[in-house]
FIRO-989780 format. One record per residue: residue number from 1; residue in one letter; x, y, z of N, C-alpha, C, O in turn. Coordinates in nm, 2 decimals. Atoms other than C-alpha are relative to their C-alpha. Last residue first. Example, Ala and Ser with C-alpha at 12.3 -4.5 7.8 and 13.67 -1.06 7.14 Angstrom:
2
[atom 2 S [-0.09 -0.11 0.00] [1.37 -0.11 0.71] [-0.08 0.11 0.08] [-0.03 0.22 0.09]],
[atom 1 A [0.09 -0.12 0.00] [1.23 -0.45 0.78] [0.09 0.12 0.00] [0.19 0.12 0.07]],
% end
This chain:
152
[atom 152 X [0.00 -0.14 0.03] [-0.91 1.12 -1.90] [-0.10 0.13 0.06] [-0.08 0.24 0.02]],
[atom 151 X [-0.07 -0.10 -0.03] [-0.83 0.87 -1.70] [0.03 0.13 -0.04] [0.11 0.22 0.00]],
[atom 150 X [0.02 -0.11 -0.08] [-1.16 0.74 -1.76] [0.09 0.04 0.11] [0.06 0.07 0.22]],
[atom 149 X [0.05 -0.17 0.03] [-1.12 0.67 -2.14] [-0.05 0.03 0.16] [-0.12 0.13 0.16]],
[atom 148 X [0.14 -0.02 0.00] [-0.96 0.31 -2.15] [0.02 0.13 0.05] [0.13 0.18 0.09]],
[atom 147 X [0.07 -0.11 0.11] [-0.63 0.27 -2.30] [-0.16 0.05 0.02] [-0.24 0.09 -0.06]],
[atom 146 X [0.11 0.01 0.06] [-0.54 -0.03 -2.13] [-0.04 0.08 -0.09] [-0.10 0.04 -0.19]],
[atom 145 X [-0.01 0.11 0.07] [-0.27 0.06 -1.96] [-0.06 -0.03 -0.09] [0.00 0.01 -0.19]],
[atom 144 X [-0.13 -0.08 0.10] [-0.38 0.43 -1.88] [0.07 -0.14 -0.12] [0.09 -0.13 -0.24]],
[atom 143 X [0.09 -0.02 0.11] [-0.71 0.21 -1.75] [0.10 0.07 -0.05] [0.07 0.08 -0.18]],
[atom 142 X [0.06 0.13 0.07] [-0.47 -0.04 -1.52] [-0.08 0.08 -0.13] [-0.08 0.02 -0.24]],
[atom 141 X [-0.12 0.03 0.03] [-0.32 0.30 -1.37] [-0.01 -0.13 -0.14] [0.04 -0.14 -0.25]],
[atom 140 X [-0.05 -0.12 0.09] [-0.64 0.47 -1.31] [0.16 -0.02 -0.08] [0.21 0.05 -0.16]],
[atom 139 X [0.12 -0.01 0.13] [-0.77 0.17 -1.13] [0.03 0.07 -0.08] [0.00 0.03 -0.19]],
[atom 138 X [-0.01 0.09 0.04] [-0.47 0.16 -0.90] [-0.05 -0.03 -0.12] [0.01 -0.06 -0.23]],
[atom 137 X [-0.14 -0.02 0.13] [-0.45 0.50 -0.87] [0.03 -0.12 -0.06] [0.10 -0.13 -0.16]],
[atom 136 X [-0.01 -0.09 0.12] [-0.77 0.49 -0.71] [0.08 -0.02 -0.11] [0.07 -0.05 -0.23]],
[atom 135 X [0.04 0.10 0.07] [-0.65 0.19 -0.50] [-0.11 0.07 -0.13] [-0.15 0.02 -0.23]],
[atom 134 X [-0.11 0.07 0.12] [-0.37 0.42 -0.38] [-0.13 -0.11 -0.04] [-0.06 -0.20 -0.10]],
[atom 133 X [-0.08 -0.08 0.13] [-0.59 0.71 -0.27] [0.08 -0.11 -0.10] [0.11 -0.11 -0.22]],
[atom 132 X [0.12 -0.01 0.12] [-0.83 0.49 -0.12] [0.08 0.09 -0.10] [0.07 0.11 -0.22]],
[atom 131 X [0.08 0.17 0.10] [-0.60 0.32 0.10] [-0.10 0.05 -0.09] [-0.18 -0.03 -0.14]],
[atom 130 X [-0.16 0.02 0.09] [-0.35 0.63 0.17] [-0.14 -0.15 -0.11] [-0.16 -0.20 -0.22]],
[atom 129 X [-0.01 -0.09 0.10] [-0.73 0.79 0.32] [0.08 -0.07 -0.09] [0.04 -0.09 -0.20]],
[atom 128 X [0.06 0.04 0.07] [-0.74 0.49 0.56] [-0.04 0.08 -0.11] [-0.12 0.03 -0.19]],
[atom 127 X [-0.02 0.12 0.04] [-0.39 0.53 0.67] [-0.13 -0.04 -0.11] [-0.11 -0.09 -0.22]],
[atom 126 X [0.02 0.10 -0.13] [-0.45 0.92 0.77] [0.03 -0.15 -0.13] [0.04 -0.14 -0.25]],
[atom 125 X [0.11 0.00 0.01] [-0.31 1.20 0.51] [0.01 -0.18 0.09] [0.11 -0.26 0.10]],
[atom 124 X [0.01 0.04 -0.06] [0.00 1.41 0.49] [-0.14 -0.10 0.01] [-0.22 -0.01 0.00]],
[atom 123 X [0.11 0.04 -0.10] [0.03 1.55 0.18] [0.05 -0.08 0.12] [0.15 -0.15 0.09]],
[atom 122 X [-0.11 -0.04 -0.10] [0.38 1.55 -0.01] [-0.15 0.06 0.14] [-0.13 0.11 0.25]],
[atom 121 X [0.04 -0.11 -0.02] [0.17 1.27 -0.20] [0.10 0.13 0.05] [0.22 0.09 0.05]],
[atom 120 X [0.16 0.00 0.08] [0.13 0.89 -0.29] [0.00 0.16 0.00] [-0.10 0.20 -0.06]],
[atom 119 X [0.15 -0.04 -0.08] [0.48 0.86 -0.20] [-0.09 0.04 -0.08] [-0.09 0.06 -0.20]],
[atom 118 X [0.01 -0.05 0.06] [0.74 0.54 -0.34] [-0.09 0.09 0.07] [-0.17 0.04 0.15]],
[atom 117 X [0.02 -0.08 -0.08] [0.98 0.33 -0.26] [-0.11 0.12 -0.04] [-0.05 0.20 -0.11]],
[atom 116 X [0.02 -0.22 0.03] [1.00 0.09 -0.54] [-0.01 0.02 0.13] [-0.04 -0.07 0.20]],
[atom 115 X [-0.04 -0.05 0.10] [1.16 -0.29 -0.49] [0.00 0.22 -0.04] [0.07 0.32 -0.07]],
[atom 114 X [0.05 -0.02 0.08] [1.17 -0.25 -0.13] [0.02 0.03 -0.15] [0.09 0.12 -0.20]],
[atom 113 X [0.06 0.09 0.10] [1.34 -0.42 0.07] [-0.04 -0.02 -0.11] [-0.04 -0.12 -0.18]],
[atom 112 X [-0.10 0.03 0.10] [1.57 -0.13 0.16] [-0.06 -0.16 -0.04] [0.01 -0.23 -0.12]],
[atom 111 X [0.06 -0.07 0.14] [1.25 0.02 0.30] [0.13 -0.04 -0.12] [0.13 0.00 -0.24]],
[atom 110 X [0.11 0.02 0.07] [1.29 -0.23 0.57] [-0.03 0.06 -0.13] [-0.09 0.00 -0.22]],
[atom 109 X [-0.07 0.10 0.05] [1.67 -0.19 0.67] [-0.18 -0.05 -0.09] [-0.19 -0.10 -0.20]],
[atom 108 X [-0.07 -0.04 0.18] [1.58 0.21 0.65] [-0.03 -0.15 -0.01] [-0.12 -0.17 -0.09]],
[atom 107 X [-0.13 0.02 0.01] [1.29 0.13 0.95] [0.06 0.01 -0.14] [0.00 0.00 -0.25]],
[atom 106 X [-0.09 0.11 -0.02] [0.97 0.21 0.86] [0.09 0.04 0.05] [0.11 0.17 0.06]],
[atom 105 X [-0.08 0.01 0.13] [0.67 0.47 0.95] [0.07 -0.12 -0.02] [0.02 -0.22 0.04]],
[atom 104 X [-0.14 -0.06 -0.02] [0.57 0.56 1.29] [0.10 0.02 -0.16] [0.19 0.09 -0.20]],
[atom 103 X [0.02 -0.10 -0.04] [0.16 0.55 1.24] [0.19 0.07 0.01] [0.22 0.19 -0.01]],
[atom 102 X [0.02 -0.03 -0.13] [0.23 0.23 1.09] [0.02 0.17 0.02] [0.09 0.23 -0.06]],
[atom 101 X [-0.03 -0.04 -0.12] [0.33 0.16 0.73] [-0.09 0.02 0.10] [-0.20 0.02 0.05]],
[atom 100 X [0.10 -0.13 -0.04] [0.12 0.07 0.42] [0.03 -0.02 0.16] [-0.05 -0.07 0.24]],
[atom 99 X [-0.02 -0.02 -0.17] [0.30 -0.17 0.20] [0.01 0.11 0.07] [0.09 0.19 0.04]],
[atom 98 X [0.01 -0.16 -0.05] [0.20 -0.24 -0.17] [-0.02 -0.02 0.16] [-0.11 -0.08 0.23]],
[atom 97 X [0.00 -0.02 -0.10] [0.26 -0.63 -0.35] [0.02 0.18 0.07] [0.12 0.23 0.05]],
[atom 96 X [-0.05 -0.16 -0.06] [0.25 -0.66 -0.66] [-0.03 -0.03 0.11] [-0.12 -0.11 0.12]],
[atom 95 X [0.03 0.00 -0.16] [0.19 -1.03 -0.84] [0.13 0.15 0.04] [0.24 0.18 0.01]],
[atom 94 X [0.11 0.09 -0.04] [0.24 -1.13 -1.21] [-0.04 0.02 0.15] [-0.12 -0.07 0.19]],
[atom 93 X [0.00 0.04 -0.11] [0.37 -0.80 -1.35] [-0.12 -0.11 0.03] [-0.24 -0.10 0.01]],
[atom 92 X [-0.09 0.19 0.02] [0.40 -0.72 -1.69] [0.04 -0.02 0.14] [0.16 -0.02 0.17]],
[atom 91 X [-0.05 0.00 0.15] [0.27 -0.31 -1.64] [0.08 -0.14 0.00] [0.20 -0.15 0.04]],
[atom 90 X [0.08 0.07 0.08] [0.17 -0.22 -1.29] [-0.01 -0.07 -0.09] [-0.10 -0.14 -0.08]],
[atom 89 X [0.03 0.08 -0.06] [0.43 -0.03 -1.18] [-0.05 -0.13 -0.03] [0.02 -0.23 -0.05]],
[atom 88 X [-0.13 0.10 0.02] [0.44 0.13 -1.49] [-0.01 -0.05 0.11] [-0.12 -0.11 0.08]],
[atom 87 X [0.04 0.09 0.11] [0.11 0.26 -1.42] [0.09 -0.09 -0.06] [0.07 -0.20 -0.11]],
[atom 86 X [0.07 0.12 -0.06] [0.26 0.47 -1.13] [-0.05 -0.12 -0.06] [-0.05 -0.23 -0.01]],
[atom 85 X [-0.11 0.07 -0.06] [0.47 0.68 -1.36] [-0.03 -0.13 0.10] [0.04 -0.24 0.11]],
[atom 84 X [-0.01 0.04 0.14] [0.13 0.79 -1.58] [0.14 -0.11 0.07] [0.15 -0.23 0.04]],
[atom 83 X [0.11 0.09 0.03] [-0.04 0.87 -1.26] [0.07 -0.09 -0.10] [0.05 -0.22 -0.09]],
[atom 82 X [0.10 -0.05 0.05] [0.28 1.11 -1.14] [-0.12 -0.14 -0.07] [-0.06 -0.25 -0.09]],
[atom 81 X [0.06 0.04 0.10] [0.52 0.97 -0.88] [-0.12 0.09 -0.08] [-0.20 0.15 -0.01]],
[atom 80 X [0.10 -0.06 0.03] [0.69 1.13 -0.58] [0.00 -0.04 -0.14] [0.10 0.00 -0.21]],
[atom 79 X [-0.01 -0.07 0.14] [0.98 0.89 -0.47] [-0.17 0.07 -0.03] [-0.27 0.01 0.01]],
[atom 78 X [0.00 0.02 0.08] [0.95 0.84 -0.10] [-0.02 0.06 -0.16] [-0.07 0.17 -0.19]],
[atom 77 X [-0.13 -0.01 0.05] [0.99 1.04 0.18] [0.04 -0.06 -0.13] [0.14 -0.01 -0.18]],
[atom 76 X [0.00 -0.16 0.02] [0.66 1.01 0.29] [0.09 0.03 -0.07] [0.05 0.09 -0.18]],
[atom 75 X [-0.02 -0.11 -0.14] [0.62 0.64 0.27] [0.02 0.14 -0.06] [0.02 0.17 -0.18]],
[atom 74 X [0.08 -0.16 0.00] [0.43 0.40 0.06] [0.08 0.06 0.11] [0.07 0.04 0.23]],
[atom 73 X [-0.01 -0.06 -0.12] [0.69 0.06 0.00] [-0.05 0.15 0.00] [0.01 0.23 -0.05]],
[atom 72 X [0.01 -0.07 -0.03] [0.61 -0.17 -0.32] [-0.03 0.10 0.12] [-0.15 0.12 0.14]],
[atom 71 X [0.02 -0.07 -0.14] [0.72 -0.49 -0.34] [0.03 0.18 -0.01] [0.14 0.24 -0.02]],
[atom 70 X [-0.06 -0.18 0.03] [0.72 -0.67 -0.71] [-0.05 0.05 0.18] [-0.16 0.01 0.23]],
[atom 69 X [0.05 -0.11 0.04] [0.66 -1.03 -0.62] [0.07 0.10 -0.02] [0.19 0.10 0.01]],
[atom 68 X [0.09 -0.01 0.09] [0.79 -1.29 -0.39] [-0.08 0.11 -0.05] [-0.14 0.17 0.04]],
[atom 67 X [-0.03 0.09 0.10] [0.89 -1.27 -0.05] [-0.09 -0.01 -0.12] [-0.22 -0.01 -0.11]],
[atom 66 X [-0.05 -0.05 0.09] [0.81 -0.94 0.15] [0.06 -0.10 -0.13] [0.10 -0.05 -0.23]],
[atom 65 X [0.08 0.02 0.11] [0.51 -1.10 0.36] [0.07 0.05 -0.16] [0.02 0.05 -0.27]],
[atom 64 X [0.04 0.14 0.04] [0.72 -1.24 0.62] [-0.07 0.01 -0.13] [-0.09 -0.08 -0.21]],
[atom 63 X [-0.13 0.08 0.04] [0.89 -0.89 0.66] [-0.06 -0.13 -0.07] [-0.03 -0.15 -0.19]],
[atom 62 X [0.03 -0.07 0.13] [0.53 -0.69 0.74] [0.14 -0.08 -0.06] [0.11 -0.10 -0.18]],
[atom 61 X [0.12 0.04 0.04] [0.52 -0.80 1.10] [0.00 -0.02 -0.16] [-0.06 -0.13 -0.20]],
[atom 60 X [0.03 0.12 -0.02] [0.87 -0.77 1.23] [-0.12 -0.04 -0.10] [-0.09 -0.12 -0.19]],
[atom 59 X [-0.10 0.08 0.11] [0.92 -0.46 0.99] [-0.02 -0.14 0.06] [-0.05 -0.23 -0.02]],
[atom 58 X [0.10 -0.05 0.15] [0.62 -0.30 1.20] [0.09 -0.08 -0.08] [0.02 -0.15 -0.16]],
[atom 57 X [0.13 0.06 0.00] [0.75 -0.41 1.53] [-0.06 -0.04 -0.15] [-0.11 -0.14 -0.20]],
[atom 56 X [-0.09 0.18 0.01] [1.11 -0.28 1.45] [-0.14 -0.11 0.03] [-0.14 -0.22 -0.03]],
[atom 55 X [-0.02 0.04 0.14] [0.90 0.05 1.33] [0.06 -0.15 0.04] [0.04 -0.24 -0.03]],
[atom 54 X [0.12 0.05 0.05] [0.71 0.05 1.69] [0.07 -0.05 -0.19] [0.03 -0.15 -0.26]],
[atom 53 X [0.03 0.12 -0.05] [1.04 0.04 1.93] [-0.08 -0.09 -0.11] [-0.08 -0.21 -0.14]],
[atom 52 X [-0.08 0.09 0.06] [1.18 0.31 1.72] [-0.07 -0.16 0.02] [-0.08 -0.25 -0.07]],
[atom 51 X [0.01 0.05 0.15] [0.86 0.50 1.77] [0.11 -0.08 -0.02] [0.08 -0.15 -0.12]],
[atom 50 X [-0.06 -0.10 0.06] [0.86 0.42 2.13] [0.01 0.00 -0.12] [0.01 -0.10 -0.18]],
[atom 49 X [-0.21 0.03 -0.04] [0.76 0.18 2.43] [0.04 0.13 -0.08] [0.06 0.23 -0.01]],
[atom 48 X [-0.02 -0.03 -0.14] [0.36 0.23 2.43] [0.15 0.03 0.04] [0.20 0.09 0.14]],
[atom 47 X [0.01 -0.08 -0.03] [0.34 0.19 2.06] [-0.02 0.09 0.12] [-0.05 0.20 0.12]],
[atom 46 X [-0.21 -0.09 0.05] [0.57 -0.10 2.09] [-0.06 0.14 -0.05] [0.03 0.22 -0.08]],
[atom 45 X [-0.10 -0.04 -0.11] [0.24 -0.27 2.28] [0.10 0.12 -0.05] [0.13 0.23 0.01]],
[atom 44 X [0.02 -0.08 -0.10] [0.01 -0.20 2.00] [0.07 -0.02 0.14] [0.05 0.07 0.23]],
[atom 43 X [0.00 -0.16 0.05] [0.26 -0.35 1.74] [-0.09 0.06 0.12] [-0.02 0.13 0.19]],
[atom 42 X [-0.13 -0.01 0.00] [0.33 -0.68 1.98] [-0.01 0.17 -0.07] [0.04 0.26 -0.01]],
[atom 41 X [-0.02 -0.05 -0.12] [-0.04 -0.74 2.02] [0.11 0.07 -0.01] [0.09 0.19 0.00]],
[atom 40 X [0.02 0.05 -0.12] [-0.13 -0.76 1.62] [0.05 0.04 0.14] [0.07 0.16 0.14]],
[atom 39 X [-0.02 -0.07 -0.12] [-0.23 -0.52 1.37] [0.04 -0.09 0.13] [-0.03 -0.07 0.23]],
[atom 38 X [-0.08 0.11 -0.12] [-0.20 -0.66 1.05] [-0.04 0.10 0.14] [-0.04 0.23 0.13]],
[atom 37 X [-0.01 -0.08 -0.08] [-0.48 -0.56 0.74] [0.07 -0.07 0.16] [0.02 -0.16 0.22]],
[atom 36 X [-0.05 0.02 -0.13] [-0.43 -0.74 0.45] [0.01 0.06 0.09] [0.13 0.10 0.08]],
[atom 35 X [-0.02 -0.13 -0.07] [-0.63 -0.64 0.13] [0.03 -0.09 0.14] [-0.06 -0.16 0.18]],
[atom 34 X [0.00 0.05 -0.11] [-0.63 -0.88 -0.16] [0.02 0.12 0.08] [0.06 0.23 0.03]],
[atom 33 X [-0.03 -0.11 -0.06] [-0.69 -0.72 -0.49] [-0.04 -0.08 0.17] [-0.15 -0.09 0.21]],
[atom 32 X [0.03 -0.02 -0.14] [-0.70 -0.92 -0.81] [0.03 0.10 0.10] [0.09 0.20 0.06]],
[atom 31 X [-0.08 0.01 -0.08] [-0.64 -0.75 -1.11] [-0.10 -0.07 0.09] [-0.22 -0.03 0.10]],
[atom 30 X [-0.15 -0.06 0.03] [-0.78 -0.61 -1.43] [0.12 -0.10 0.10] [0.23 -0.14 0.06]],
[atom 29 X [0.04 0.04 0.16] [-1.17 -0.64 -1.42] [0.13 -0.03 -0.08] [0.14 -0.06 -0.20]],
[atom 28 X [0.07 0.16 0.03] [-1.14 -0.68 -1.04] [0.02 -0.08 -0.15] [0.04 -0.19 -0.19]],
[atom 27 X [-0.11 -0.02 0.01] [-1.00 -0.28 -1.05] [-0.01 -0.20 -0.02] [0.06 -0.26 -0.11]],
[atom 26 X [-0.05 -0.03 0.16] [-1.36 -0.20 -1.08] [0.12 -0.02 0.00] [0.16 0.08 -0.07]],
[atom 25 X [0.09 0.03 0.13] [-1.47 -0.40 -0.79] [0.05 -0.01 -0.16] [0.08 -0.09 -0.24]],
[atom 24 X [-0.09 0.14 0.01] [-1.16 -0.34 -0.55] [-0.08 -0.03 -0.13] [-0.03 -0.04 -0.24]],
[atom 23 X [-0.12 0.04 0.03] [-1.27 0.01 -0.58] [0.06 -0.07 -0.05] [0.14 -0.05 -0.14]],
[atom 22 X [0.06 -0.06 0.16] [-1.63 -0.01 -0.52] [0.10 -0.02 -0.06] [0.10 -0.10 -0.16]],
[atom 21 X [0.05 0.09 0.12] [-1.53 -0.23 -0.23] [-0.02 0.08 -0.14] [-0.01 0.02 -0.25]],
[atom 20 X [-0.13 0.15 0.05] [-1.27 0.00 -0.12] [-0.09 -0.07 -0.04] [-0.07 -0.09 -0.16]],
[atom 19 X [-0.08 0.00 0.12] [-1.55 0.25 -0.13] [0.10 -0.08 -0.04] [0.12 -0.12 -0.15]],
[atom 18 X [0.10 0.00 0.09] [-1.80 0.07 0.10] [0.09 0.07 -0.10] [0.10 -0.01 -0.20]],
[atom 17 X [0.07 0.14 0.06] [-1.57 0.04 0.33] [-0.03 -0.03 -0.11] [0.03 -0.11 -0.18]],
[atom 16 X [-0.10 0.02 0.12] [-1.43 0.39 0.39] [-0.05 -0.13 -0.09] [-0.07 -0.14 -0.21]],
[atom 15 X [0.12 -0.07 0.10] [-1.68 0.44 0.66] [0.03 0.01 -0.15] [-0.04 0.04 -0.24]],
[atom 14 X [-0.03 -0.09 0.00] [-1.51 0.18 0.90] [-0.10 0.11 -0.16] [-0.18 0.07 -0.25]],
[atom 13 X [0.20 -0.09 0.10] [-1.60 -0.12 1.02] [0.07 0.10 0.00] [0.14 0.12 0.10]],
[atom 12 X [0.17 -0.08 -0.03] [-1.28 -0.23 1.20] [0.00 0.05 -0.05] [0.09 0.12 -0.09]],
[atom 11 X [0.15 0.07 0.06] [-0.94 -0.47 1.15] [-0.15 0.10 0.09] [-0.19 0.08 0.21]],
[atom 10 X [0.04 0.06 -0.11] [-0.64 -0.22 1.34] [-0.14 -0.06 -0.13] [-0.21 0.02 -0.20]],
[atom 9 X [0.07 -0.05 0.00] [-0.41 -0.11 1.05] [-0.08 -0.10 0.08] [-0.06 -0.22 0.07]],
[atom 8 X [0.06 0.00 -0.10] [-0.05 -0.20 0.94] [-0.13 0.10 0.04] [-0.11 0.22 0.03]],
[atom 7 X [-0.01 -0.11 -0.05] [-0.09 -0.27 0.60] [0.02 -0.03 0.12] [-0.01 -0.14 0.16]],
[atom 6 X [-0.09 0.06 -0.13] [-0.03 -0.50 0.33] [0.00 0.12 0.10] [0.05 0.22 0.06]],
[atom 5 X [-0.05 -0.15 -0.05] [-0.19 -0.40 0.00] [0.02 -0.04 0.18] [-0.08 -0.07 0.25]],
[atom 4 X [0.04 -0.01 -0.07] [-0.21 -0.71 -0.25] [0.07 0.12 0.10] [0.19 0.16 0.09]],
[atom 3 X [-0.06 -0.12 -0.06] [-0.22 -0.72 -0.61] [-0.05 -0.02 0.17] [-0.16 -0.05 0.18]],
[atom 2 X [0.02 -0.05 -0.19] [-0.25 -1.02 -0.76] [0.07 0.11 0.05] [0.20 0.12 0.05]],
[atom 1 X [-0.09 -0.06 -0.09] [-0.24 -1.03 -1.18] [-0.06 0.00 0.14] [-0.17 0.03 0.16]],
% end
């Protein structure tokens, strides 16, 4: 399986690092795990303009990558899942796809791409937290599959 996590998120070193690899590692055993991080001119311009300006940015960017696969959309508003409901996800799939808004969020016409809609939380929490929370659950989703012993 390919799983890849599509984000908008500026490329830099960050302290998180070192766990996403740990992450990607153990989830390796199960899945690939591409990690795409977009930020180009056009999105930090359109956060100078407006958040409308910035979600039509953010669906510009993030659109080309919605072909193909299962597409999953992280926003706030979305469906609240428990561990066991997320693993379905996961489950007879040749290629996932997970997409990891901008500071503004999406547009509807974008989140109507989405196969699932879904939130990690009714938390608030920064972009590079969403990425360790969802590749957690990734791992914890694949071992519910599986039947292995450390989601218990």
């Amino acid at each position: 399986m390919k799983i890849e996590i599509i984000s908008i998120a500026k490329k830099e070193r960050s302290t998180y690092d070192p766990l996403y690899k740990e992450l990607q590692k153990m989830i390796s055993r199960f899945a690939k795990v591409e990690d795409i991080e977009l930020f180009p001119k056009d999105v930090a311009k359109s956060h100078t303009i407006s958040p409308e300006a910035s979600k039509l940015a953010y669906t510009k960017v993030l659109e080309p990558y919605t072909d193909g696969g299962f597409n999953v959309i992280l926003h706030p508003e979305g469906k609240l899942v428990d561990s066991f409901e997320f693993s379905k996800l996961l489950n007879d799939r040749m290629s996932l796809k997970f997409f990891i808004g901008g500071a503004y969020g999406f547009e509807d016409s974008f989140l109507k791409k989405g196969d699932a809609v879904i939130s990690l939380s009714k938390l608030t929490m920064s972009h590079k937290i969403a990425k360790v929370v969802l590749l957690e659950q990734i791992y914890r989703g694949f071992t519910l599959i599986n039947n292995h012993p450390y989601h218990k």
